[in-house]
DSSP file (Angstrom, degrees, kcal/mol; ACC not computed):
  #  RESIDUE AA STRUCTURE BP1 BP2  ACC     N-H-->O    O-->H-N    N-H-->O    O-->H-N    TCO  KAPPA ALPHA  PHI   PSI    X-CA   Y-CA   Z-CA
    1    1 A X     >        0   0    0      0, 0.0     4,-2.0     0, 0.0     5,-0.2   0.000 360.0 360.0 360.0 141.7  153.6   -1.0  137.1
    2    2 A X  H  >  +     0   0    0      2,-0.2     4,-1.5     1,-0.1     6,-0.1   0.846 360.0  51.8 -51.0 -39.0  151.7   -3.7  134.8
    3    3 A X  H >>>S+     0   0    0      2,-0.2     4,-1.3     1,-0.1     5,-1.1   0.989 113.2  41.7 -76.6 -55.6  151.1   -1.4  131.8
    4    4 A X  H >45S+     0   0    0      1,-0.2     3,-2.7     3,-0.2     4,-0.2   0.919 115.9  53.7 -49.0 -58.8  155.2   -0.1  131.4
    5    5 A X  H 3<5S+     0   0    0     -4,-2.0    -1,-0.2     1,-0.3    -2,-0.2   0.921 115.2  47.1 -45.5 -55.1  156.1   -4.1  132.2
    6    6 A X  H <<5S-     0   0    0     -4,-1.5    -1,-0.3    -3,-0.5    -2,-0.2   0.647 121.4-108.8 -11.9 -60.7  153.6   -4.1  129.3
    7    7 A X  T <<5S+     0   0    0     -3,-2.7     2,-0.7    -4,-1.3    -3,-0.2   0.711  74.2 130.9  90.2  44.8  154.8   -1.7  126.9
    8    8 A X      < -     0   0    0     -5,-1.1     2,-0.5    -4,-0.2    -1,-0.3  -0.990  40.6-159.3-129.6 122.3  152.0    0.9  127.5
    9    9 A X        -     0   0    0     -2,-0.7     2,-0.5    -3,-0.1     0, 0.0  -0.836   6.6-160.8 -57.0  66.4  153.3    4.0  128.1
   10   10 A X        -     0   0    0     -2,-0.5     2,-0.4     1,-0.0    -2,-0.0  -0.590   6.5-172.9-103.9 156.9  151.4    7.1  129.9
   11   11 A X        -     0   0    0     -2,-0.5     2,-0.6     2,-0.0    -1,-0.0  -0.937   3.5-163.0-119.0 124.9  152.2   10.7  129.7
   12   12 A X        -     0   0    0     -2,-0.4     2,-0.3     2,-0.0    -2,-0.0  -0.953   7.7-179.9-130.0 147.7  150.8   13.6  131.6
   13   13 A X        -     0   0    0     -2,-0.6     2,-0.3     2,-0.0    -2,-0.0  -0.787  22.4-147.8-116.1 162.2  150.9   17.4  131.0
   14   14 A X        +     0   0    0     -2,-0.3     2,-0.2     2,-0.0    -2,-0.0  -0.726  33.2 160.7-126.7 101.5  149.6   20.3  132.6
   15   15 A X        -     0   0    0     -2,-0.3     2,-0.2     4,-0.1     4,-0.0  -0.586  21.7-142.9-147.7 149.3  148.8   22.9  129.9
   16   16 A X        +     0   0    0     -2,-0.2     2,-0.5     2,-0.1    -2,-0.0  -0.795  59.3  39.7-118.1 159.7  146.2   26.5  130.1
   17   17 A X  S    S+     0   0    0     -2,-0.2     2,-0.8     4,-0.0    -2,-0.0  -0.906 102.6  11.7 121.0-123.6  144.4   27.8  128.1
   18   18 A X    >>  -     0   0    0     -2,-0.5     4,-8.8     1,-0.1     3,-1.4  -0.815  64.0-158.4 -99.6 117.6  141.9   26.3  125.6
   19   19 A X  H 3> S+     0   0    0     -2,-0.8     4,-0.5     1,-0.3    -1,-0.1   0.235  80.8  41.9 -92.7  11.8  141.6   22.9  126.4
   20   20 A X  H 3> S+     0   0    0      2,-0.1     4,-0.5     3,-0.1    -1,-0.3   0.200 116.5  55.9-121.3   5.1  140.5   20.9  123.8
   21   21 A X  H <> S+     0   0    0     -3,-1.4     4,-2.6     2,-0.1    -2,-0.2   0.793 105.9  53.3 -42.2 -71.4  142.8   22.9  121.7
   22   22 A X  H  X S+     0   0    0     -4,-8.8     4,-0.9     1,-0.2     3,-0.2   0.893 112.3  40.6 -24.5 -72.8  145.5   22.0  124.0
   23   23 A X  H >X S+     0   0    0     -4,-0.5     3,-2.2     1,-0.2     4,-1.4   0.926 110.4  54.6 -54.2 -60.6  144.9   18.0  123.8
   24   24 A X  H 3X S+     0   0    0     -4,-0.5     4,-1.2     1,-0.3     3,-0.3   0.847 113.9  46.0 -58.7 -49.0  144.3   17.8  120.0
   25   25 A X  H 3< S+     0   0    0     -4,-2.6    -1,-0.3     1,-0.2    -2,-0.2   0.308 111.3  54.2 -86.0  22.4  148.0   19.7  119.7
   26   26 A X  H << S+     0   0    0     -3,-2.2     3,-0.5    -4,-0.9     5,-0.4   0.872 113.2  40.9  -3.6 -84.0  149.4   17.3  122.2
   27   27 A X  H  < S+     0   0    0     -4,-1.4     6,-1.3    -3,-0.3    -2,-0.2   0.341 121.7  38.6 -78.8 -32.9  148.4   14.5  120.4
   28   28 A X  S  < S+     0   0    0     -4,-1.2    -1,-0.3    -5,-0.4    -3,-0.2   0.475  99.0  90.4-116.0   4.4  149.1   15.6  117.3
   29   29 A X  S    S-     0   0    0     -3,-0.5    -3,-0.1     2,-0.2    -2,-0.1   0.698  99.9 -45.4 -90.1-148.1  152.3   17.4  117.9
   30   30 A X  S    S+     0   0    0     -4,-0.1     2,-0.4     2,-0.1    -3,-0.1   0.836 126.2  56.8 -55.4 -47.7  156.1   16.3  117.8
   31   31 A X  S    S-     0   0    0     -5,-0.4     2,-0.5     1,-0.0    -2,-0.2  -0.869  92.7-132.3-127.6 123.6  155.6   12.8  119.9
   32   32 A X        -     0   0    0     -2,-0.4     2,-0.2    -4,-0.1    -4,-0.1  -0.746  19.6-144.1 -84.2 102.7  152.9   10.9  117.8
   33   33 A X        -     0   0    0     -6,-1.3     3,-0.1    -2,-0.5    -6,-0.0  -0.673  10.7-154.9 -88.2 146.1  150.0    9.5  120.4
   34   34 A X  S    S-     0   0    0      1,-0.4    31,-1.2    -2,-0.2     2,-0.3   0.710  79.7  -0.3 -81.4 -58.5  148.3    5.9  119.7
   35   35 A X  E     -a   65   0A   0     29,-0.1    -1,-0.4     2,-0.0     2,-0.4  -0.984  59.4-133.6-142.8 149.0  145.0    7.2  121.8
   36   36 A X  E     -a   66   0A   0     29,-1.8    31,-1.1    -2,-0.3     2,-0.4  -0.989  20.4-162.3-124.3 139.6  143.9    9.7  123.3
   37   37 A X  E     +a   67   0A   0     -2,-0.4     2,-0.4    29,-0.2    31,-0.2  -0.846  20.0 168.8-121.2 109.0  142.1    8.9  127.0
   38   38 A X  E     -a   68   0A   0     29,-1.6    31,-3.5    -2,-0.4     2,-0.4  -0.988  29.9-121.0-137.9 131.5  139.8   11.6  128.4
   39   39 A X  E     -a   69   0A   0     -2,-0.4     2,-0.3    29,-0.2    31,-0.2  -0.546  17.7-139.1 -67.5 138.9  137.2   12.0  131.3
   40   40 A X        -     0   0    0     29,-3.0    -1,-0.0    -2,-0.4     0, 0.0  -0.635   5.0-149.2 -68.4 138.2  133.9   12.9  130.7
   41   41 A X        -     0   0    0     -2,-0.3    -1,-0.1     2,-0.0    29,-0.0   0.440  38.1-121.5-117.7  -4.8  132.3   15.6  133.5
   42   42 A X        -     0   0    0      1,-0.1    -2,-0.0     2,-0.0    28,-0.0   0.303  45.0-176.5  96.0 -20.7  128.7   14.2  133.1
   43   43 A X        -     0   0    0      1,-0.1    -1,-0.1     4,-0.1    -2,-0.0   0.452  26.4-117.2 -34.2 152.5  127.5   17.7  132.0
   44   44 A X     >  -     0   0    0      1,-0.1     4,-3.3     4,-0.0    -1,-0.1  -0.463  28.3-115.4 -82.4 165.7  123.6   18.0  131.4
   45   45 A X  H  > S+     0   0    0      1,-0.2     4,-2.9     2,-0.2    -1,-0.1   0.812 116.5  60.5 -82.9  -8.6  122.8   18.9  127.8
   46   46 A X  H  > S+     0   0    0      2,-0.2     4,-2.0     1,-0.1    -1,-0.2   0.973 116.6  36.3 -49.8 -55.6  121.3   22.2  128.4
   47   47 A X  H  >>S+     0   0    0      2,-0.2     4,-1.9     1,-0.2     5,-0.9   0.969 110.3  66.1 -67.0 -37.3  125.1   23.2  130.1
   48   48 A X  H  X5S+     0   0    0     -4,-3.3     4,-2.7     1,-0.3    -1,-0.2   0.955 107.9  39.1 -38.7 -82.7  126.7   20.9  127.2
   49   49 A X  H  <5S+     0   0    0     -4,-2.9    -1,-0.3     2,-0.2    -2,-0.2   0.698 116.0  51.7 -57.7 -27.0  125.4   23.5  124.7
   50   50 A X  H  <5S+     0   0    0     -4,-2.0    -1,-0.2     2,-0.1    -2,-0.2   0.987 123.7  22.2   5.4-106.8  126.2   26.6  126.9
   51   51 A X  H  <5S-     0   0    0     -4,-1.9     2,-0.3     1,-0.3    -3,-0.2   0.840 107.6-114.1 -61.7 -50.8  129.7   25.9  127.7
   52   52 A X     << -     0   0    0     -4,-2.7     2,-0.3    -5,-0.9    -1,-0.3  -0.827  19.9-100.1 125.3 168.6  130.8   23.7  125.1
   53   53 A X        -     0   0    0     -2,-0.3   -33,-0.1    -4,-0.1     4,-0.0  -0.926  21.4-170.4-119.2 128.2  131.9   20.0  125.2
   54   54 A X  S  >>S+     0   0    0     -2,-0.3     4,-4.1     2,-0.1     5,-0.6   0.607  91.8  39.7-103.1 -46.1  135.8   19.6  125.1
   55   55 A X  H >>5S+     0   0    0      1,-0.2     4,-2.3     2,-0.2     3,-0.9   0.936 115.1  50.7 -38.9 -66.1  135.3   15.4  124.5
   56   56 A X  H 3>5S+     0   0    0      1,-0.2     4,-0.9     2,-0.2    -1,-0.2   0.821 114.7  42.5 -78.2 -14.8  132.7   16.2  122.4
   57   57 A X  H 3>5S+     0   0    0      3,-0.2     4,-2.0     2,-0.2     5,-0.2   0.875 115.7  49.9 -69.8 -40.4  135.4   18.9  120.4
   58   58 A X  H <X5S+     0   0    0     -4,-4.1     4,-1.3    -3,-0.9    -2,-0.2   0.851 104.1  59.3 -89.3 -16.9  138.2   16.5  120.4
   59   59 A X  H  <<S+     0   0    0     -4,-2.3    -2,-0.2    -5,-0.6    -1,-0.1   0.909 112.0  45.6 -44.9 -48.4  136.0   13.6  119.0
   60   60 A X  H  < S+     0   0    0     -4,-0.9    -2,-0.2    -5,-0.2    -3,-0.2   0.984 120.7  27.4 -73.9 -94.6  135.6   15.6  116.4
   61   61 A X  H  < S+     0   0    0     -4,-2.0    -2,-0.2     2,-0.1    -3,-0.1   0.740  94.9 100.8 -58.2 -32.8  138.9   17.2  115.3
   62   62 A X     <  -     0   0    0     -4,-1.3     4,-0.1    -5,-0.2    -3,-0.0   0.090  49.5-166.4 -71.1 143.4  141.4   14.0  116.7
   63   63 A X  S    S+     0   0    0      2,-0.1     2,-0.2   -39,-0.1    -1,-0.1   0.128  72.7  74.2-138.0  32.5  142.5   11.8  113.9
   64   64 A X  S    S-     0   0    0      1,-0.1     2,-0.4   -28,-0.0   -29,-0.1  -0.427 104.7 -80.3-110.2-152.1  143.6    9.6  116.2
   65   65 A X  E     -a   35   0A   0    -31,-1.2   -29,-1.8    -2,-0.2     2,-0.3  -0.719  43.2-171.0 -94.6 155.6  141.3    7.3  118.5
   66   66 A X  E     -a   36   0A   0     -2,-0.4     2,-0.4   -31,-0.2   -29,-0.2  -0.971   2.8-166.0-139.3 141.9  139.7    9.0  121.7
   67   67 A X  E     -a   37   0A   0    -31,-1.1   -29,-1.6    -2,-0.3     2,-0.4  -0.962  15.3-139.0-140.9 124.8  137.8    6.9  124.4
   68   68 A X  E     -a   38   0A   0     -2,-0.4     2,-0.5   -31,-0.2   -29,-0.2  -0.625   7.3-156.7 -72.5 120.7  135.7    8.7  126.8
   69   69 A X  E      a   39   0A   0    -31,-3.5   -29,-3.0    -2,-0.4    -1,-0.1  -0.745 360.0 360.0-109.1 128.0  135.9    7.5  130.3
   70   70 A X              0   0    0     -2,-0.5    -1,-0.1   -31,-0.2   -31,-0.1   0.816 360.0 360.0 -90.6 360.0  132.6    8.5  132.1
């Protein structure tokens, strides 16, 4: 793969519960993340404020970098 030839690294989990919990103590946990890489689900903002945002939660808490991929 280009990126490992690279030196870029990815990691995936599969974790329940609360999910922008999850990621932030991921990220911030024993193994020290560079960035953290998340999809966006497009939600309208009516539903946004409903449900919640989990981007817009880890944006917010992360003291690392986050880039939203829409």
């Amino acid at each position: 793969m280009l990126a490992a030839k690279n030196g870029i690294v990815f990691r995936e989990k599969l974790m329940r519960g609360e999910i922008g919990y999850n990621i932030i103590k991921t990220a911030h946990g024993k193994e020290k993340f560079d960035m953290i890489v998340m999809g966006s689900r497009g939600r309208s903002s009516a539903k946004e404020i409903f449900f919640g945002s989990t981007s817009n939660y880890v944006i917010h808490i992360s003291k690392i970098p986050v880039v939203i991929v829409k």
